[in-house]
N, C-alpha and C positions, 0 to 999 in steps of 0.2 A: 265282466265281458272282456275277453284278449282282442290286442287289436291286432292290424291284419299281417303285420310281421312279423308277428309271434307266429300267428297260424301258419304262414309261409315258409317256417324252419322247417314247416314236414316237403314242402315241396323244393325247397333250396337247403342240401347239406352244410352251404356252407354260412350258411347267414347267422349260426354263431359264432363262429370266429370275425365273421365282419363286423358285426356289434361289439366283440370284446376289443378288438382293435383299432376302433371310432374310439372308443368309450375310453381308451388307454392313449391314443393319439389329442384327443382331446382334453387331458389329466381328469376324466372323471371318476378313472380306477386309478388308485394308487399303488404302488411300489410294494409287495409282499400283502394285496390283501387276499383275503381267501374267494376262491370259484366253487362255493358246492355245490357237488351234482342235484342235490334235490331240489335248491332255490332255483338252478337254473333250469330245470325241468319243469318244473315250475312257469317262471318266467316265460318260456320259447312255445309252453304246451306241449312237450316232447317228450320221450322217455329216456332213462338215465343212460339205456345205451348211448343215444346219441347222443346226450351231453359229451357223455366219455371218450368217441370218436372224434367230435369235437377237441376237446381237451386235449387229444393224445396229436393231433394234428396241428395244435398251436407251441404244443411242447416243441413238438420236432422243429417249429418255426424260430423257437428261443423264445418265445413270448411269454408263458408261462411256467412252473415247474411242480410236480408232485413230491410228498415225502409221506413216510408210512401216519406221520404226527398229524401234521396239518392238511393234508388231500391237495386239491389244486391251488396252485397262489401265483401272483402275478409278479416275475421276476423282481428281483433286487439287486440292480447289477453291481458289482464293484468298481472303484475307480479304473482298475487294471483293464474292468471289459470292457468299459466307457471309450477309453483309450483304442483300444480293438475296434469296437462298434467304427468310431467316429474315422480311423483310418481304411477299415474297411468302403465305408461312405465316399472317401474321398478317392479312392481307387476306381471306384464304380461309376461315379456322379462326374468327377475331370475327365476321366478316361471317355466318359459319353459323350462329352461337350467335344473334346480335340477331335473325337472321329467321324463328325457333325460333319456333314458338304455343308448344307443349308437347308435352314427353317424358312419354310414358307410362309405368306399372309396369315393365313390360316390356324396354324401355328402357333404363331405369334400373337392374334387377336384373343386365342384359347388360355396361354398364358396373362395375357393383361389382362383378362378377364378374373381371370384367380386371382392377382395382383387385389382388382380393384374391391373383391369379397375379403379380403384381406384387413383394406382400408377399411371398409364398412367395419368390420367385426372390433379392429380398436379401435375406430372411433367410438362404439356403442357399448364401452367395455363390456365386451361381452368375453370375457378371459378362456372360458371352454372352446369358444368357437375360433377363438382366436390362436390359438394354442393347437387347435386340430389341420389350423387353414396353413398356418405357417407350415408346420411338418408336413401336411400333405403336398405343399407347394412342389417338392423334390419327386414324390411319385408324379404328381401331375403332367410335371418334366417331362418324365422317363415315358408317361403314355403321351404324352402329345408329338414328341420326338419319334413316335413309333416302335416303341422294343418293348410290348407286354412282360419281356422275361426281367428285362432289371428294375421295372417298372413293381412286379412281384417282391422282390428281393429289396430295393430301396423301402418299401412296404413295412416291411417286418424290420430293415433296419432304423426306418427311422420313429417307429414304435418303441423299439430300446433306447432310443436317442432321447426321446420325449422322457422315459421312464426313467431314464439316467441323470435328465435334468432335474427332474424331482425331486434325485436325492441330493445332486451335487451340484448343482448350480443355483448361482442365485439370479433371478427372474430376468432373462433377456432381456433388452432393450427390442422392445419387438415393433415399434417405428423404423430402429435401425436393419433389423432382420428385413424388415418388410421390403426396404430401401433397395436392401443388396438387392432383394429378388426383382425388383423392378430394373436394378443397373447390369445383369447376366442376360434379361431381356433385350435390352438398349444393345446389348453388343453384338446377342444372337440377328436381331433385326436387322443390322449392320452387315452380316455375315460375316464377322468375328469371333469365329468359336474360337480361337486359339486364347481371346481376352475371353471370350464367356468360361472359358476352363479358368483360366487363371482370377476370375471375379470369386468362383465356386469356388477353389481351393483355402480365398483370402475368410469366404463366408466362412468356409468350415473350418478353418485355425482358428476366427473369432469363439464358435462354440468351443471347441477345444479350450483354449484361453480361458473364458469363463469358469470351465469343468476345474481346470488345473489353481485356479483364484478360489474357487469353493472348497475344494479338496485340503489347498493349504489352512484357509480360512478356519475350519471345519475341526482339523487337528488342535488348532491355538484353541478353540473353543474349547475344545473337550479339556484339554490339558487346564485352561487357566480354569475351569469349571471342577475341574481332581483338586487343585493342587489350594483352591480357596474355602475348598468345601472340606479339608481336612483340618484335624484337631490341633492344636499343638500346644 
């Protein structure tokens, strides 16, 4: 028996893509695995068209990608895009914070709200949820701030963020992540967006940083792995 979300892919086009995107915000898809159209037709109770407009619609998002070998699979970014991704973020995410008048009660009660689901999810290590709540923290931003459109776009970027980490970071300090998002709070409150921009920018050099510590890390490995693993 399917349950009701499955069935609801025929009345919501897009509630596959929002599942693969949960499902990838939250690392329970990995980095290059395969999307087939039959499991996922399967899966939703759909036909494989719509898997494939699906599919064709999360490509164009960067989320995933097609090749004649493997059919759909779930990006594998390189450090280079990571880089891309993560300034792109920062362009979008600061740029929202400085152009901020003021966050209201409201607002701000929405945000500490996600803050404190946050807390819940590490304290009860629950690593998927935790891991989903974090990333999504930055769209939560962008929709409680009011701009559905970079609210979209933060969306998809911070999905390749998530996916990026996977390959190349090694495991946040996610007490510390949690922190910052609580101290961009603290300032928006304040009506300090000029410090909430500049909290954001500090948060997303720390991922950066990370990215760039993994990357180096990553090479010494392979290499002292070549170079002990050979004959002589």
């Amino acid at each position: 028996m399917r349950d009701e979300p499955e069935k609801d892919a025929h009345k919501n086009p897009h509630l596959i893509e929002d599942r693969i995107i949960h499902a990838a915000l939250s690392g329970r898809i990995a980095p290059g695995e395969r999307l087939g159209e039959k499991e996922l037709s399967e899966i939703f109770g759909v036909s494989r068209t719509l898997v494939r407009e699906a599919m064709m619609r999360l490509q164009a998002r960067g989320i995933v990608e097609v090749s004649a070998r493997r059919g759909w699979f779930v990006i594998e970014p390189s450090v280079e895009e990571a880089r891309h991704t993560i300034d792109a973020r920062r362009a979008l995410e600061v740029g929202m914070l400085v152009t901020l008048d003021r966050a209201s009660p409201g607002m701000i009660r929405a945000l500490r709200d996600h803050v404190r689901a946050e807390q819940k999810a590490i304290a009860s290590g629950d690593r998927a949820e935790r891991s989903y709540l974090l990333g999504h923290f930055h769209v939560c931003l962008a929709e409680t701030l009011g701009n559905p459109v970079l609210a979209s776009l933060l969306q998809d970027l911070t999905t390749r963020t998530v996916l990026i980490a996977a390959l190349y970071q090694s495991s946040h300090d996610a007490h510390e992540s949690c922190g910052e998002h609580g101290g961009i709070i603290d300032a928006l409150e304040k009506g300090n967006s000029t410090e909430a921009a500049r909290l954001m920018d500090v948060h997303l050099r720390h991922v950066e940083k990370a990215l760039n510590y993994r990357s180096a890390a990553s090479r010494l490995d392979h290499l002292k792995a070549a170079l002990q693993g050979s004959g002589g």
